[in-house]
N, C-alpha and C positions, 0 to 999 in steps of 0.2 A: 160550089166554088165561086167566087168574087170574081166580076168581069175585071180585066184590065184598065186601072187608070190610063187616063191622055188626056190630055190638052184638046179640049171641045171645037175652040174656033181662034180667028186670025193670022198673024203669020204663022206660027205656029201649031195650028190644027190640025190634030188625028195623029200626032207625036206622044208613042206609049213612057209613060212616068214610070221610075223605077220606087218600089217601096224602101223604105229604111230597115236594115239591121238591127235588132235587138231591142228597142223600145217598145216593149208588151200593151204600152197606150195609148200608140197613134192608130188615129181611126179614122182613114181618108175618108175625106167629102166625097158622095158620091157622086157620079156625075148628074146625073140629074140635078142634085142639090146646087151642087156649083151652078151648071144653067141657068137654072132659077136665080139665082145669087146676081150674075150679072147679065141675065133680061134684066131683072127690077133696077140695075143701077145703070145699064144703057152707057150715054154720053160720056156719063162722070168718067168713066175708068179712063179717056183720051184723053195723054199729057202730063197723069195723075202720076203724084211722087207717094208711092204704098208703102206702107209698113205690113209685111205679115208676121203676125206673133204667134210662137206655138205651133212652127211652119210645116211641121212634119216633112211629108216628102216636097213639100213647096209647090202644091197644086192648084193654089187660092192665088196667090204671087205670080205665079208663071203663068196663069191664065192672065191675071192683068196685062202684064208684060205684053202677050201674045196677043192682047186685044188695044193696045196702043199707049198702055202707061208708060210715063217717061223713065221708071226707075223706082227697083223696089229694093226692099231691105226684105232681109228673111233673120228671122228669130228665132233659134232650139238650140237649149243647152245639150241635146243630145247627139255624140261623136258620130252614133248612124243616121240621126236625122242631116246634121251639115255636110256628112256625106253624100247622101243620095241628094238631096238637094243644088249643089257643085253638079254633080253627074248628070240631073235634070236640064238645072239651066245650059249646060256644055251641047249636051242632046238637040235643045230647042235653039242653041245658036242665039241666047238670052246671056250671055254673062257679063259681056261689056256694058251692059244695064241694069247690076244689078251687085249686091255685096251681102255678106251673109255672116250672120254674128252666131258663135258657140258660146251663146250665154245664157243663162237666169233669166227669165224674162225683165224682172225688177231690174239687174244690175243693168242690162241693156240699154233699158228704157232712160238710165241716168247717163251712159257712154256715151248715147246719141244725145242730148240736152244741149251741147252747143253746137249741132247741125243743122241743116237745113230742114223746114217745117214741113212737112207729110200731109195731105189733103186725102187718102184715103188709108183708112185704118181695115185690114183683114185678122180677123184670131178665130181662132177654135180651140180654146185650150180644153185641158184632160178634164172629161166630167168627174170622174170619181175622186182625184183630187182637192182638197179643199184645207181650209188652215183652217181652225179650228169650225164655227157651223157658217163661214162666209164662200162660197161657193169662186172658183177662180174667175168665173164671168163676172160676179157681180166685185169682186176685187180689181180686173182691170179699170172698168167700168167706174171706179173710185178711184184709181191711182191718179194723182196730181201729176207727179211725171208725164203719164200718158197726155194727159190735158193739153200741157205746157210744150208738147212734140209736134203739134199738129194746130192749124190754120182756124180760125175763126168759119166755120162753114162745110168743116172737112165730115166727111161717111167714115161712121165707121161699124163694119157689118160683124156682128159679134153671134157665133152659134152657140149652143148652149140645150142642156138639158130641156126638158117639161117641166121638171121643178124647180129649177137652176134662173127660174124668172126675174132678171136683174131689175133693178130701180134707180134710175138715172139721175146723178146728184146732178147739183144747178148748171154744172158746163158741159150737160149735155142732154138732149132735147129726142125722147122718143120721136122715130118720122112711122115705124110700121113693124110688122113680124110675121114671118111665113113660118109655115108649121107643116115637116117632112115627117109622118110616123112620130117618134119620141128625140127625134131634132127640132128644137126652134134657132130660126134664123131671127134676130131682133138688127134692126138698122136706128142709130142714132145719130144725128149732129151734132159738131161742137156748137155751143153756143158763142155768144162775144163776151160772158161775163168771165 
């Protein structure tokens, strides 16, 4: 049996996360992995306007939050994923900082294009998902959209398969990659091109 998600550290710490209804492919970070996720990015998450894409129960997001990001967006076209996610941040006393889109990840990413620009990027989309042999990692990881949402300098910490090894086109700058079992965490920058 899977230990119970929660919220690891800050205001919001040792607060248990509810999982989502019905989508047979979310597959929460576990907590370790998360940990790991922001030891390595420290500072950054204080102040930071996050984007999480593919937000499932929104544990990547509301860990931000809980650790002092200014405001995060959460991303899942799926009805049980924006549910539990609503339910989470309400739990964590996170809502007033924070707004939640039931969309496509693509259509999203153009809704938000005339908003305010995002300095850290969180995704974990579905591994076994893919559009023809481009894997959805290395698909964000290419959307111009995406690019064009977030700050010249902005993280963005992208999980992903063992094989799922994305390749980062010019506006965006590998910084490193931790390796959980058959999760890679890969962390990128935007560039200024």
């Amino acid at each position: 049996m899977n230990a119970p998600m929660r919220i690891i550290a800050g205001t919001a710490g040792g607060i248990p996360l509810v999982m989502p209804r019905g989508p047979a492919d979310v597959r929460p970070t576990p907590d370790k992995v998360k940990g790991a996720i922001f030891s390595s990015l420290g500072g950054l998450v204080a102040d930071a306007r996050v984007l999480d894409l593919y937000a499932g129960s929104g544990a990547l997001g509301i860990e931000a939050l809980s650790r002092g990001a200014a405001h995060a967006t959460f991303v899942d076209q799926s009805r049980g994923c924006v549910e539990a996610i609503q339910r989470n941040l309400e739990t964590a006393r996170l809502s007033d900082q924070a707004d939640v889109l039931g969309l496509e990840v693509s259509r999203a990413l153009r809704r938000l294009a005339d908003g305010p620009r995002f300095n850290l990027v969180l995704a974990d989309p579905p591994y076994a998902k893919q559009a023809g042999r481009t894997s959805l990692a290395q698909q964000l990881l290419d959307d111009a959209a995406l690019a064009a949402l977030v700050e010249a300098g902005a993280w963005f910490v992208l999980e992903h398969y063992k094989t799922d090894a994305p390749k980062p086109p010019a506006t965006w700058q590998f910084d490193r990659q931790q390796r959980h079992g058959d999760t890679f965490v890969s962390v990128f920058v935007r560039t200024a091109t």
